[in-house]
C-alpha positions as CSV (number, residue, x, y, z in Angstrom):
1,X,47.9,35.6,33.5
2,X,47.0,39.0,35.4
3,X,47.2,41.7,32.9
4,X,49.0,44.9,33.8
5,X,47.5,48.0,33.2
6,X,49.1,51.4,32.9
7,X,47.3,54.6,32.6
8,X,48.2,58.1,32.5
9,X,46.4,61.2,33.7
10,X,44.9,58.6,36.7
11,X,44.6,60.7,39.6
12,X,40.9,62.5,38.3
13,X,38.2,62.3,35.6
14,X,38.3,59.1,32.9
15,X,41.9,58.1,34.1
16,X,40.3,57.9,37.3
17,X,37.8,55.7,36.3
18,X,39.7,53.6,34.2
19,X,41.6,52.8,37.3
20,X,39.0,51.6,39.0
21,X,37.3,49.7,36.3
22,X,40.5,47.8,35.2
23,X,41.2,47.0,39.4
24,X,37.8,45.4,39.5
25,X,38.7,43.2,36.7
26,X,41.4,42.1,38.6
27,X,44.2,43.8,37.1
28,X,47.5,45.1,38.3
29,X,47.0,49.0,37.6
30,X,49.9,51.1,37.5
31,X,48.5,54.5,38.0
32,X,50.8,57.3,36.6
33,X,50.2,61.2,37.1
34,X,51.9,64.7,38.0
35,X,49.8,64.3,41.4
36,X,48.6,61.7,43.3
37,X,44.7,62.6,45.0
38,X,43.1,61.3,48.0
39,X,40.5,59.5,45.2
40,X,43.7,57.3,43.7
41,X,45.1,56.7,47.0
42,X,42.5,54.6,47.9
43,X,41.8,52.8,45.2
44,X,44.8,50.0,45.9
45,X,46.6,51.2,42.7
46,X,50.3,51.4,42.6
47,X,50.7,55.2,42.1
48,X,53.3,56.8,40.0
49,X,53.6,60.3,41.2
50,X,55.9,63.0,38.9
51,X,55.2,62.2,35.3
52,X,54.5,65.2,33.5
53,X,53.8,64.0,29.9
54,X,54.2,67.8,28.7
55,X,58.0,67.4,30.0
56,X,61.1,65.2,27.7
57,X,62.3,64.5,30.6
58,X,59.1,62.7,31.5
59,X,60.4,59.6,29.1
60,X,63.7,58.5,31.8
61,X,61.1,59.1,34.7
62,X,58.6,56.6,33.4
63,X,61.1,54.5,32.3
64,X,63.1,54.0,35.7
65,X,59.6,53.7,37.4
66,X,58.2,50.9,35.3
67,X,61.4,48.6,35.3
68,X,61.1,45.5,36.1
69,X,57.4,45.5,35.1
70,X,55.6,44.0,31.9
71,X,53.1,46.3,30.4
72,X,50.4,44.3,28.7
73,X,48.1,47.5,28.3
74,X,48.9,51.5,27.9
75,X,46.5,54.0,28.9
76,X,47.6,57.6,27.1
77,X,44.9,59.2,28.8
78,X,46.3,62.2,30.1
79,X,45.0,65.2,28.3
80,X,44.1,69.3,28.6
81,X,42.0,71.3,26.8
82,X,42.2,75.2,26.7
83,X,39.7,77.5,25.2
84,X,41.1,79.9,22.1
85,X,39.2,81.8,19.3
86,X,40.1,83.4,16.3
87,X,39.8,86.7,18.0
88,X,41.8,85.3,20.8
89,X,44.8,83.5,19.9
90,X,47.2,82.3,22.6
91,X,50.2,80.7,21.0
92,X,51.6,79.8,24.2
93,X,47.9,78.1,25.1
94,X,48.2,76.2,22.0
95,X,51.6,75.1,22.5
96,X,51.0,73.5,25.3
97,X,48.2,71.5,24.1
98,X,50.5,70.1,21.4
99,X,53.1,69.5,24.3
100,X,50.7,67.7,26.7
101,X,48.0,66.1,23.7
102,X,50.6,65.5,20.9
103,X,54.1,65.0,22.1
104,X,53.1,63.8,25.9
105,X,51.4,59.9,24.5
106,X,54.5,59.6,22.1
107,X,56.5,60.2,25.2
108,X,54.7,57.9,27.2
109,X,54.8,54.8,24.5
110,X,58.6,55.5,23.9
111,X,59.0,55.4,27.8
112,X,57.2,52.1,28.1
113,X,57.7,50.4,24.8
114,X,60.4,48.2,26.2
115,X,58.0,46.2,28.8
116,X,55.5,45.8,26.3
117,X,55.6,42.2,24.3
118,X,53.4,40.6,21.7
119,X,50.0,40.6,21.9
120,X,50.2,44.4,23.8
121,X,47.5,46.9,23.4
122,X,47.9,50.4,23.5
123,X,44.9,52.9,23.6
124,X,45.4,56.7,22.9
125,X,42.6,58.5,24.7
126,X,41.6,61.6,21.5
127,X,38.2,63.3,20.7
128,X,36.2,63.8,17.6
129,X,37.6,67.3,17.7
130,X,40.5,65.8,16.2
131,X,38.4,65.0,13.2
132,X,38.3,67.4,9.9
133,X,35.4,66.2,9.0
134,X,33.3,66.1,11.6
135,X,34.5,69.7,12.9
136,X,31.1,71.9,12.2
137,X,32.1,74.5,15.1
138,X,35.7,75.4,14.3
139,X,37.2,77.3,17.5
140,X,39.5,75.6,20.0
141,X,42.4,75.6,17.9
142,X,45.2,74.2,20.2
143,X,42.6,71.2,21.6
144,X,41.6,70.4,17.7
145,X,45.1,70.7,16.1
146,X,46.3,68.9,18.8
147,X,43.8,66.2,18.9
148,X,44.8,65.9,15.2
149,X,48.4,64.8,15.5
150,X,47.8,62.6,18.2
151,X,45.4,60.9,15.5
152,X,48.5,61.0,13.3
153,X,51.0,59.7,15.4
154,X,48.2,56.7,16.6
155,X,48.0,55.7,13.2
156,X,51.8,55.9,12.7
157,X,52.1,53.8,15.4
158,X,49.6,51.3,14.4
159,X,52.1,50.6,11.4
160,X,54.9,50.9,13.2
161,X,54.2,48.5,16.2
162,X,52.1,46.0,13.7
163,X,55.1,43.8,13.0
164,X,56.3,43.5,16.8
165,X,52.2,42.4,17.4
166,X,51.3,45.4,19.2
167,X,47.6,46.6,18.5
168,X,46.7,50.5,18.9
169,X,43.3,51.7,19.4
170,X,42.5,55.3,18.9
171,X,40.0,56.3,21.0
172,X,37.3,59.5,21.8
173,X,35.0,58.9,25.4
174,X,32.2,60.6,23.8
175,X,31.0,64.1,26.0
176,X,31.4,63.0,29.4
177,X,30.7,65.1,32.6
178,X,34.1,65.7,33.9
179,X,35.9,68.5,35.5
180,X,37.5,69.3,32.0
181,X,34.2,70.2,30.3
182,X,33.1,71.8,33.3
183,X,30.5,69.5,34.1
184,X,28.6,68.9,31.2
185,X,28.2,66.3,29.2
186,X,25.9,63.2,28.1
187,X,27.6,60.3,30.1
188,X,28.9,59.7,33.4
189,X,33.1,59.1,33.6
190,X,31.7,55.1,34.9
191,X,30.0,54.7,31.5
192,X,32.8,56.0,29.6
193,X,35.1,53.8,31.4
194,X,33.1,51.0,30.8
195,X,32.9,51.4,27.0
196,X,36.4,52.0,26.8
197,X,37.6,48.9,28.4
198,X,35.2,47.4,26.3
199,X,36.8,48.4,23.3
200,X,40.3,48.0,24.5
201,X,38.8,44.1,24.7
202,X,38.2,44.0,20.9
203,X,41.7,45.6,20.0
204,X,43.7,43.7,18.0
205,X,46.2,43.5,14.9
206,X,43.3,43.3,12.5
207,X,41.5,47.0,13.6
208,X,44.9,48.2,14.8
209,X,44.9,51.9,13.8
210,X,41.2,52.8,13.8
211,X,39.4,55.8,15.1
212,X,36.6,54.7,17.6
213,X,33.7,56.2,19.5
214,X,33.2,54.6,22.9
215,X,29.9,53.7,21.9
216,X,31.9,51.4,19.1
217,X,30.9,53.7,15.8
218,X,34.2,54.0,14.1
219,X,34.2,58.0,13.4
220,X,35.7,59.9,10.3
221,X,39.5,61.4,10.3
């Protein structure tokens, strides 16, 4: 059977890629985002245009758009990342983050939860920001704290979903070059992609809940 593949945050950067990767595997993608670009539309994806993680409403949206559809994989890829020091806090910067990093993939799985069936897999896209102990730099408040709950709420999940046979991956793409880092980074979004589909192929009920590199290192909370 075809699996069917729905990722958030599609339209640019890893979502983008993930698209594309999962298509030429021969999945049905479902391609969801605020705003379609001229990079999805050709990739043959069925676009979903209008979901806002950062929004409540964003969960009857989703819902109504994915009807009718079974949802073997989840995607929670979409993400921002603002810049804020200690010298220059901005709580409305930071709330966001938690709106949009935290809140928006527990939207997203509540949304779609009801197409998924045993033997689903659902990936959280994170960073090793959102790791205390690997966090050497400090700075970037909102991204890190944020990063942190989504941790929490993946592992939550993990327990939560166990008994129903849904698997949950927690994942960080490792420093990629995308417009969100401006650029920079060690690996292309194709190479990210590629590890991440990979890992999303070694998901199951016995490493449900675990916080992975791309690379496959399992990284510290």
């Amino acid at each position: 059977m075809t699996d069917t593949v729905l990722i958030t945050g599609a339209n640019r950067g890893i979502g983008l890629r993930l698209v594309r990767e999962y298509l030429d595997r021969g999945a049905n993608v479902l391609a969801a985002c605020r705003t379609s670009s001229s990079d999805l539309d050709t990739t043959g994806a069925t676009v979903i245009e209008g979901i806002d993680v950062g929004q409540d409403e964003v969960v009857g949206v989703l819902s109504n758009a994915v009807d009718g559809h079974r949802v073997d994989i989840l995607w929670c890829n979409a993400g921002i990342l603002r810049q804020e020091t200690l010298n220059s806090l901005d709580y409305d910067s930071i709330r966001q983050q938690f709106e949009v990093n935290s809140l928006g993939p527990l939207r997203v799985v509540e949304a779609v939860l009801p197409n998924m069936a045993a033997g689903g897999r659902i990936a959280l896209m994170t960073s090793r920001m959102g790791s205390i102990d690997d966090n050497s730099s400090g700075s970037r408040y909102g991204y890190r704290m944020s990063k942190v709950a989504l941790n929490m709420a993946g592992v939550s999940l993990a327990k939560d979903l166990e008994s129903r046979g849904i698997a949950v991956g927690i994942y960080h793409p490792g420093f990629v070059q995308t417009d969100m880092v401006g650029g920079m980074g060690d690996i292309t979004p194709e190479q990210a992609a590629e590890r991440l589909v990979q890992r999303v192929d070694e998901l199951k009920l016995t490493n449900t809940g675990t916080f992975w590199h791309s690379s496959g290192e399992i990284l510290p909370w």
